[in-house]
PyMOL CGO cylinders between C-alpha atoms (Angstrom):
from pymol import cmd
from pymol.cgo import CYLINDER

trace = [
    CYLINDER, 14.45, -5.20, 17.54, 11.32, -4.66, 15.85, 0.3, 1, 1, 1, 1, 1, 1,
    CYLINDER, 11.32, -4.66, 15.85, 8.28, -3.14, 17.94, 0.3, 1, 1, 1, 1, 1, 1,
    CYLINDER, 8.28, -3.14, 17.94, 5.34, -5.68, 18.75, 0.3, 1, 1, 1, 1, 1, 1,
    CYLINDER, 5.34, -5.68, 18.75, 1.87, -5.00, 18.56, 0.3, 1, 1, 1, 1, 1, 1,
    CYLINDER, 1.87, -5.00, 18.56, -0.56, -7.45, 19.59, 0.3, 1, 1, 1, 1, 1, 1,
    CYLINDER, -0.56, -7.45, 19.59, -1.92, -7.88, 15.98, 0.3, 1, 1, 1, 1, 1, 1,
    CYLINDER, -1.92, -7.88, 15.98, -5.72, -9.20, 17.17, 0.3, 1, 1, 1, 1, 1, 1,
    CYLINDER, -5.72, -9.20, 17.17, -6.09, -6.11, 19.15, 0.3, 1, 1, 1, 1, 1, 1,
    CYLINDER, -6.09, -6.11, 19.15, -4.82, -3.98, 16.62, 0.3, 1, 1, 1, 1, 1, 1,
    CYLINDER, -4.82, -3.98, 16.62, -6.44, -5.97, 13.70, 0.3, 1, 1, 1, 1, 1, 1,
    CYLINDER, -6.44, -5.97, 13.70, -10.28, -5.57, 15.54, 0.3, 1, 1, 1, 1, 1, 1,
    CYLINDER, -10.28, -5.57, 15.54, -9.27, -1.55, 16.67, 0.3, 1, 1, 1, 1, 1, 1,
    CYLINDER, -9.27, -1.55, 16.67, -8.64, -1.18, 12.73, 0.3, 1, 1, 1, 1, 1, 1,
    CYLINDER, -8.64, -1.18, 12.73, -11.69, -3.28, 11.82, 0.3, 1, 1, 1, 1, 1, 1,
    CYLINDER, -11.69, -3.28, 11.82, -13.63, -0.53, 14.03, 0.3, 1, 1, 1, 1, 1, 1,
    CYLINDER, -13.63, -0.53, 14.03, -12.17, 2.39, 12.51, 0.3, 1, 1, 1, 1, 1, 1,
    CYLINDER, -12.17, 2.39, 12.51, -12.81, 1.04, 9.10, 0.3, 1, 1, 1, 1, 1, 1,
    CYLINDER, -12.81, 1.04, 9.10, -16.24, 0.80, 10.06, 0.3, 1, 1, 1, 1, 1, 1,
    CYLINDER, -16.24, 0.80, 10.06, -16.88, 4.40, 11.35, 0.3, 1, 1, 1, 1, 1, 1,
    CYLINDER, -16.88, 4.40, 11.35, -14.87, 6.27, 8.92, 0.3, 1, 1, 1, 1, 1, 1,
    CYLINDER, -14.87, 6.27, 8.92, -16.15, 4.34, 5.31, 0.3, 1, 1, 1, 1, 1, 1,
    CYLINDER, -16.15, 4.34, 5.31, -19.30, 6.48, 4.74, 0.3, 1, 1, 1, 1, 1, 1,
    CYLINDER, -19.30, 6.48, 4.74, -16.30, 9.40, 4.35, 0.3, 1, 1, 1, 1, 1, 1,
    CYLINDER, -16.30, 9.40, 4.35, -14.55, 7.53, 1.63, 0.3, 1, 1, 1, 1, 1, 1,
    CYLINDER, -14.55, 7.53, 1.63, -14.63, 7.49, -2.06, 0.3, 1, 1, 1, 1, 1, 1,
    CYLINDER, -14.63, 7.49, -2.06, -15.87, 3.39, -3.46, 0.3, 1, 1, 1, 1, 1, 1,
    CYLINDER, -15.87, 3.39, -3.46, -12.14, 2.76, -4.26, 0.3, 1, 1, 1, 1, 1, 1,
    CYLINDER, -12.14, 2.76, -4.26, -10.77, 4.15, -0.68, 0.3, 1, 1, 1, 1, 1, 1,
    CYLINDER, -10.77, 4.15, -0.68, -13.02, 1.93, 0.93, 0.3, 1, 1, 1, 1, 1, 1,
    CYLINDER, -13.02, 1.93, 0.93, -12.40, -1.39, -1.34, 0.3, 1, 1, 1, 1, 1, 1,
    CYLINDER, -12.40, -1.39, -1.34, -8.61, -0.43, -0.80, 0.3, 1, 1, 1, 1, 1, 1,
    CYLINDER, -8.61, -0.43, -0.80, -9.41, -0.41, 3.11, 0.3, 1, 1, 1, 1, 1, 1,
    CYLINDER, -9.41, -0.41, 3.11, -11.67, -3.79, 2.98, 0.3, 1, 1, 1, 1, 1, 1,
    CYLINDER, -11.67, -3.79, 2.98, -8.72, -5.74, 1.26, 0.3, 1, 1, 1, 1, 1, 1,
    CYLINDER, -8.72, -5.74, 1.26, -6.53, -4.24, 3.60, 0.3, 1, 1, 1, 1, 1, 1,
    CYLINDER, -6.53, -4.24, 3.60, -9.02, -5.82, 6.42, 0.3, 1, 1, 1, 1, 1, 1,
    CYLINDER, -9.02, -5.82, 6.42, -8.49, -8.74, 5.15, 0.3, 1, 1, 1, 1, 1, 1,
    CYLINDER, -8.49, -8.74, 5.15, -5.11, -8.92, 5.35, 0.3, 1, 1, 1, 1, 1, 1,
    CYLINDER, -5.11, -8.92, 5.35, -5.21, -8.72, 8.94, 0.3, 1, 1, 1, 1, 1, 1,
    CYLINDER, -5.21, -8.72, 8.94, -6.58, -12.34, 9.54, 0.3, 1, 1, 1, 1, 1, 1,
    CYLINDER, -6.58, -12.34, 9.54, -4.06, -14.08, 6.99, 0.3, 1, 1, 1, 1, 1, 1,
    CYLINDER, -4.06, -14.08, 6.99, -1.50, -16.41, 9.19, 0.3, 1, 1, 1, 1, 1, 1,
    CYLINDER, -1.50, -16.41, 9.19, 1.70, -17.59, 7.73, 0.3, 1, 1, 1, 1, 1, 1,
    CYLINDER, 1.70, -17.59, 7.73, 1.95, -19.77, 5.16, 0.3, 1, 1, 1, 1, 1, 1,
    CYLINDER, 1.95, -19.77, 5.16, -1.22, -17.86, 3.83, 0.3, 1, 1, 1, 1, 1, 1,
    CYLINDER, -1.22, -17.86, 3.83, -0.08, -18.76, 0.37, 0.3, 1, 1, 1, 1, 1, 1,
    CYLINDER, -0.08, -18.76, 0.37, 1.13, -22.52, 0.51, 0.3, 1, 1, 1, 1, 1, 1,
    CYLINDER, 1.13, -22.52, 0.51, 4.84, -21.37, 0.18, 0.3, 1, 1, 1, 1, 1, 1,
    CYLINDER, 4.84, -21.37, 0.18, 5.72, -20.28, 3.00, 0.3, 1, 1, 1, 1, 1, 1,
    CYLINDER, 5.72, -20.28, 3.00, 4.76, -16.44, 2.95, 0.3, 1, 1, 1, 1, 1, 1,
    CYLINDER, 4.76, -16.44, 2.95, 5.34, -14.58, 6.05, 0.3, 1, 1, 1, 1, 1, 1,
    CYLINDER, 5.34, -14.58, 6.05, 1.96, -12.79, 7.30, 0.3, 1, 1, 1, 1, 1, 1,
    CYLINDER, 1.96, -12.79, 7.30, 2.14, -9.11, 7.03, 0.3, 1, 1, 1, 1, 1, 1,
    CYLINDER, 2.14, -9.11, 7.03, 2.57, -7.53, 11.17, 0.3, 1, 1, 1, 1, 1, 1,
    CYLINDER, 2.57, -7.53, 11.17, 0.07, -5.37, 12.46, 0.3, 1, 1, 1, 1, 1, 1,
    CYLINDER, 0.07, -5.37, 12.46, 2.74, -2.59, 12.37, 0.3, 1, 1, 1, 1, 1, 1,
    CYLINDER, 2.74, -2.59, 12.37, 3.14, -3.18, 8.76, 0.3, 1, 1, 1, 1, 1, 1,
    CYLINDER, 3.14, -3.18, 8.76, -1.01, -3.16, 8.60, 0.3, 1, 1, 1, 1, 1, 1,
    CYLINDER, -1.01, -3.16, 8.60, -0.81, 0.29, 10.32, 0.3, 1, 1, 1, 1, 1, 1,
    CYLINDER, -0.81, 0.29, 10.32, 1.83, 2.25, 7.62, 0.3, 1, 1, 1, 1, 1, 1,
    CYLINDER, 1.83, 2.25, 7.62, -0.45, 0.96, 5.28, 0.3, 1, 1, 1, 1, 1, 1,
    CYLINDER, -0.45, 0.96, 5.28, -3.55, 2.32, 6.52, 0.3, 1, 1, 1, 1, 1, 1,
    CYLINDER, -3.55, 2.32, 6.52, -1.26, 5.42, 6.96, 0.3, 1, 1, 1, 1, 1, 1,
    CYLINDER, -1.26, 5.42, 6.96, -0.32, 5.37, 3.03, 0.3, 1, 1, 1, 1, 1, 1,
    CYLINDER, -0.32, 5.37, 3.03, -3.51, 4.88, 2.05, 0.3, 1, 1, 1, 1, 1, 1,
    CYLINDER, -3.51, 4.88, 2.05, -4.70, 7.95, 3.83, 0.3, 1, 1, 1, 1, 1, 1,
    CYLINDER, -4.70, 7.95, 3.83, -2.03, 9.94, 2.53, 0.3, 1, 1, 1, 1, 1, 1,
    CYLINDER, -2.03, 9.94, 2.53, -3.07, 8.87, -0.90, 0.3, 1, 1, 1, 1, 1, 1,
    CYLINDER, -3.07, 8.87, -0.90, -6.61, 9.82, -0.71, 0.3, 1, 1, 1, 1, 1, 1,
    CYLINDER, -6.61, 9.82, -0.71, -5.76, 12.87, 0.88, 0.3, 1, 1, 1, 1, 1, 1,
    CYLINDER, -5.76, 12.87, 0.88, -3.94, 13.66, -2.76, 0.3, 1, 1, 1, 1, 1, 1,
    CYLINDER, -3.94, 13.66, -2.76, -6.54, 12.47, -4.78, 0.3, 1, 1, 1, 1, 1, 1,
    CYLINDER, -6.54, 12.47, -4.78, -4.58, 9.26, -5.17, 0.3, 1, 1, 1, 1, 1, 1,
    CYLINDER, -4.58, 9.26, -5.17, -6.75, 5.83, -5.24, 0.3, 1, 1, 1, 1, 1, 1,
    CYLINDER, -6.75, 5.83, -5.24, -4.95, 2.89, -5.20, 0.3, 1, 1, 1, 1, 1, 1,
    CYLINDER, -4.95, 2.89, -5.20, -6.20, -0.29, -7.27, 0.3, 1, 1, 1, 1, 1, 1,
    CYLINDER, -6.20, -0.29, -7.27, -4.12, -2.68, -5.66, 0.3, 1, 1, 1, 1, 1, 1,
    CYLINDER, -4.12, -2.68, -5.66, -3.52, -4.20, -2.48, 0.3, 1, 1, 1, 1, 1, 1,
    CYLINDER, -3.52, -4.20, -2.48, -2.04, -7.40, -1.48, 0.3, 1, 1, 1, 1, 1, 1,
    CYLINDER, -2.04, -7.40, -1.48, 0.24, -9.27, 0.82, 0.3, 1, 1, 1, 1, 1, 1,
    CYLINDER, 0.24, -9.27, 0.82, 3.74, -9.87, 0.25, 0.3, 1, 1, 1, 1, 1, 1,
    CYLINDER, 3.74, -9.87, 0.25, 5.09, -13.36, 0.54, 0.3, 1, 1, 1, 1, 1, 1,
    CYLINDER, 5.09, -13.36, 0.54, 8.27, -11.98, 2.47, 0.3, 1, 1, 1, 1, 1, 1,
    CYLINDER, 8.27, -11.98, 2.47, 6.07, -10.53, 5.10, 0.3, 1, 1, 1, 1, 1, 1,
    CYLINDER, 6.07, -10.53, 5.10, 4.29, -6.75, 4.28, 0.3, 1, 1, 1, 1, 1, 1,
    CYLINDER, 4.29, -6.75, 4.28, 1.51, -5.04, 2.61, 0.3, 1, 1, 1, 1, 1, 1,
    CYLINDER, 1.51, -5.04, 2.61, 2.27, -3.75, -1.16, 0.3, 1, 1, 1, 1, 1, 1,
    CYLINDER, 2.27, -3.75, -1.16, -0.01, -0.81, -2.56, 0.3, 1, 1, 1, 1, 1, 1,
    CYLINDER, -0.01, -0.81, -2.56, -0.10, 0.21, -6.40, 0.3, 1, 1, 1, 1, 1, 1,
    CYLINDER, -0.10, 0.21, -6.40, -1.34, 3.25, -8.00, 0.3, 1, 1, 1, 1, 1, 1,
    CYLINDER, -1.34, 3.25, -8.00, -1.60, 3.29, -11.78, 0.3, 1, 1, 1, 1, 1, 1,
    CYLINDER, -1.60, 3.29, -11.78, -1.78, 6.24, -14.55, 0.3, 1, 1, 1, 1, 1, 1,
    CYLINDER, -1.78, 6.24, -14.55, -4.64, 6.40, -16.97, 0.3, 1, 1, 1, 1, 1, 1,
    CYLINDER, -4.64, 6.40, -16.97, -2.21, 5.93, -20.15, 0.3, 1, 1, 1, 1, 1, 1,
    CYLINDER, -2.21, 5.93, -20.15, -2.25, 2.61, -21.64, 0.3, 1, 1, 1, 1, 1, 1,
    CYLINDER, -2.25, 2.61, -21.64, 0.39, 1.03, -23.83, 0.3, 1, 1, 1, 1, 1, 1,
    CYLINDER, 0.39, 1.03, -23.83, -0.30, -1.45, -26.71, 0.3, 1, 1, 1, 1, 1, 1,
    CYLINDER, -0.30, -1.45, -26.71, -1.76, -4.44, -25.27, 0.3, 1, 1, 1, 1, 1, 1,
    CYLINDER, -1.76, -4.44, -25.27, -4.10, -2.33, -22.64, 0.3, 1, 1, 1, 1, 1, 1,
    CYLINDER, -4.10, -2.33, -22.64, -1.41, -2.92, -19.96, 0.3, 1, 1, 1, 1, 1, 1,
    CYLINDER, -1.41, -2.92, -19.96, -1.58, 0.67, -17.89, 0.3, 1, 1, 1, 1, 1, 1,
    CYLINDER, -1.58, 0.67, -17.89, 1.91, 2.72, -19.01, 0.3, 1, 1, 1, 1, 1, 1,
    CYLINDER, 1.91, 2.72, -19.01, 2.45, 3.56, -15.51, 0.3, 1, 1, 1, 1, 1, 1,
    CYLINDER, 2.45, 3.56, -15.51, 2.17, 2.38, -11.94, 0.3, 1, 1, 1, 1, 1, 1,
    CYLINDER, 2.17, 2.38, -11.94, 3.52, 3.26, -8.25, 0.3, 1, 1, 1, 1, 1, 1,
    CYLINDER, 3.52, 3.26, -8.25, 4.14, 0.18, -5.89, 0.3, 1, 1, 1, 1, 1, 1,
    CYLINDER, 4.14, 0.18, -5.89, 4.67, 1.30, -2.35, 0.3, 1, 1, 1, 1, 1, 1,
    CYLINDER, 4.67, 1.30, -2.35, 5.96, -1.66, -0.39, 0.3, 1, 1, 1, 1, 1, 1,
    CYLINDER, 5.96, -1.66, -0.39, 5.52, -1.71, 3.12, 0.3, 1, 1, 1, 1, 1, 1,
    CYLINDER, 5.52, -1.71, 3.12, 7.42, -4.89, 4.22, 0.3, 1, 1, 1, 1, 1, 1,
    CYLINDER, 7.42, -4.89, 4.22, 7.41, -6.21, 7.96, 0.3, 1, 1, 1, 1, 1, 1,
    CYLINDER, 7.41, -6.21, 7.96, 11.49, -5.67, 8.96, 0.3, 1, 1, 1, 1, 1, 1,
    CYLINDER, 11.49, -5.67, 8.96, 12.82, -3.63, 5.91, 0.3, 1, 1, 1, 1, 1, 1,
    CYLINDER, 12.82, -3.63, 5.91, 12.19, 0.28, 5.40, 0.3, 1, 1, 1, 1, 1, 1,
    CYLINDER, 12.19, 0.28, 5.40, 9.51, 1.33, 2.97, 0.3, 1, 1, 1, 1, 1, 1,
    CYLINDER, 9.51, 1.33, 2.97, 10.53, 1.39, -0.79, 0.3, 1, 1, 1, 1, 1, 1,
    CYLINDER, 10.53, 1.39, -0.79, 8.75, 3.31, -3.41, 0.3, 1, 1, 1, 1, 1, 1,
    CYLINDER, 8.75, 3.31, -3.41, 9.47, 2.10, -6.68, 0.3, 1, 1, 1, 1, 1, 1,
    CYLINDER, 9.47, 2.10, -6.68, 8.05, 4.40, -10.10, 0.3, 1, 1, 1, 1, 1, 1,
    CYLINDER, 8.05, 4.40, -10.10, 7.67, 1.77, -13.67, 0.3, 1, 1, 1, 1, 1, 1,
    CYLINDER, 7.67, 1.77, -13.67, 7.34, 3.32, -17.02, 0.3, 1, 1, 1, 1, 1, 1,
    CYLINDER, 7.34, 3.32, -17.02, 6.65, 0.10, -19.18, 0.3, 1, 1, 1, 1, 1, 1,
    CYLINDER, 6.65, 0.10, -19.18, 6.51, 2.43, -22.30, 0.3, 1, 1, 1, 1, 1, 1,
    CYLINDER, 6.51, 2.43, -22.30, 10.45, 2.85, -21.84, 0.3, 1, 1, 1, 1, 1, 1,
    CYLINDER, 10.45, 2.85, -21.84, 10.96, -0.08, -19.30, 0.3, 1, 1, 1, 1, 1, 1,
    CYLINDER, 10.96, -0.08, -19.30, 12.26, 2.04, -16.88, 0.3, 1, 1, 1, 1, 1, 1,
    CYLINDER, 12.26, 2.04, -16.88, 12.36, 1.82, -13.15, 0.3, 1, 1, 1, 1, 1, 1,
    CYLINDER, 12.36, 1.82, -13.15, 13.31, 3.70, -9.92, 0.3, 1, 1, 1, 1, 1, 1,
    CYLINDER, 13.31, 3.70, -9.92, 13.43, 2.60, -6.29, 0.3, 1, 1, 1, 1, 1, 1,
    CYLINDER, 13.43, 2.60, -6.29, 13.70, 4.40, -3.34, 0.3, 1, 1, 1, 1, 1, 1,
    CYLINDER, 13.70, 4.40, -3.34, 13.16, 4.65, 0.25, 0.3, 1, 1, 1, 1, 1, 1,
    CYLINDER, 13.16, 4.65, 0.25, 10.59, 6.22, 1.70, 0.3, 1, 1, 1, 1, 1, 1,
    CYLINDER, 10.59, 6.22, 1.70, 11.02, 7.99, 5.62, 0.3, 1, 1, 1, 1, 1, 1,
    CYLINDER, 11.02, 7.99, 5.62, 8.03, 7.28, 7.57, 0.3, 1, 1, 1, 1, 1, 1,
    CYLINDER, 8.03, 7.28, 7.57, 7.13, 10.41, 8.51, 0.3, 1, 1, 1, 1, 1, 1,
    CYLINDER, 7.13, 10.41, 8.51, 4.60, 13.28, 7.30, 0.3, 1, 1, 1, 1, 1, 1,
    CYLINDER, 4.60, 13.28, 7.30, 7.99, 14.89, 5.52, 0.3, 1, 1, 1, 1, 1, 1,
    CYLINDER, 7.99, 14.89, 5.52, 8.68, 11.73, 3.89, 0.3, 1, 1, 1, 1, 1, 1,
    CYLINDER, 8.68, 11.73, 3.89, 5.03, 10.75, 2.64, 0.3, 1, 1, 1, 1, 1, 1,
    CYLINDER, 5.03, 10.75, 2.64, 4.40, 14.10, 1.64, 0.3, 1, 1, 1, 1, 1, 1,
    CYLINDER, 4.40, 14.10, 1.64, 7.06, 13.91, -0.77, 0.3, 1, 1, 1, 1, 1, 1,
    CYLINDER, 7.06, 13.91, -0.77, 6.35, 10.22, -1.80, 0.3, 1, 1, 1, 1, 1, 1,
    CYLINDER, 6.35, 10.22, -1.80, 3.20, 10.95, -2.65, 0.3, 1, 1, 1, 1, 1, 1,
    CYLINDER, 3.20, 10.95, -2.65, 4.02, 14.32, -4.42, 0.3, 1, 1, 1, 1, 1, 1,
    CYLINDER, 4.02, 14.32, -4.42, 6.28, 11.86, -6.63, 0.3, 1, 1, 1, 1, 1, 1,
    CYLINDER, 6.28, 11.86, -6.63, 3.78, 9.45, -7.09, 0.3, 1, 1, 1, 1, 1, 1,
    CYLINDER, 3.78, 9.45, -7.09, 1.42, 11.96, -8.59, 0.3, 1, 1, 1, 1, 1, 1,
    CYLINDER, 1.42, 11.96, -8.59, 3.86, 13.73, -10.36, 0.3, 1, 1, 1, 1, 1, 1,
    CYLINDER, 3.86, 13.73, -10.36, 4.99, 10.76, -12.20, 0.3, 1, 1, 1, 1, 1, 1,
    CYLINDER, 4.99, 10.76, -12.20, 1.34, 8.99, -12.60, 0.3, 1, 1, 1, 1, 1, 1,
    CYLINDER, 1.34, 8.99, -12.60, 0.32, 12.32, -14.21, 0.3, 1, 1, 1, 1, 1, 1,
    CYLINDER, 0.32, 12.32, -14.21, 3.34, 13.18, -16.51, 0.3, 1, 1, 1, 1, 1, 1,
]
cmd.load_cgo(trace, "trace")
């Protein structure tokens, strides 16, 4: 059974760390933490097709990710809801292909019943791998290790 968290008490205790802690943060940290704000007050249906509203535990691993991240230098560019219910994060190399898409990107999805995936694209050689992540300082240390090993390489 999944845990419940009363998502407007956690959803105004997040607002109120995001508050006190953003004068610490790099611009992109603390754009990443206002659209994750937002994603607090979406309801279901938030996109007109039914998309489950990501739950405030879901909203907590991902303010937990993005920490780890910018504890590794790692800023994410993207962050959105899922429309199965979660919070996705990407992280994208500098390298460009043809075209000006970026060569390589991290998405780190974070969905509401399902364990965390990690999943590494190479669009230069259309490659991609998927993997669980453990949610625990073990398993985001190493998740983000991979994430900057690959987004560098």
């Amino acid at each position: 059974m999944p845990v419940q968290i009363d998502s407007g008490l956690a959803g105004g205790l997040y607002r109120a760390f995001l508050a006190q802690q953003s004068s610490q943060l790099s611009s992109s940290a603390r754009a990443a933490l206002e659209m994750l704000n937002e994603i607090t007050s979406l309801d279901d249906d938030w996109n007109g097709r039914g998309g489950e509203a990501p739950s405030a535990l879901a909203v907590v691993v991902a303010r937990r990710v993005l920490e780890a991240l910018h504890g590794a230098g790692l800023e994410p560019e993207r962050l959105n809801a899922m429309p199965e219910g979660g919070v996705a994060i990407y992280c994208f190399g500098s390298e460009r292909i043809q075209g000006g898409a970026r060569a390589r990107y991290a998405r780190i999805a974070i969905a509401n019943d399902d364990p965390i995936c990690l999943t590494l694209t190479s669009r230069s050689d259309d490659t991609s791998t998927t993997r669980s992540v453990r949610d625990d300082i073990p398993g985001w240390s190493d998740a983000v290790e991979s994430i900057g090993t690959f987004l560098r390489s």
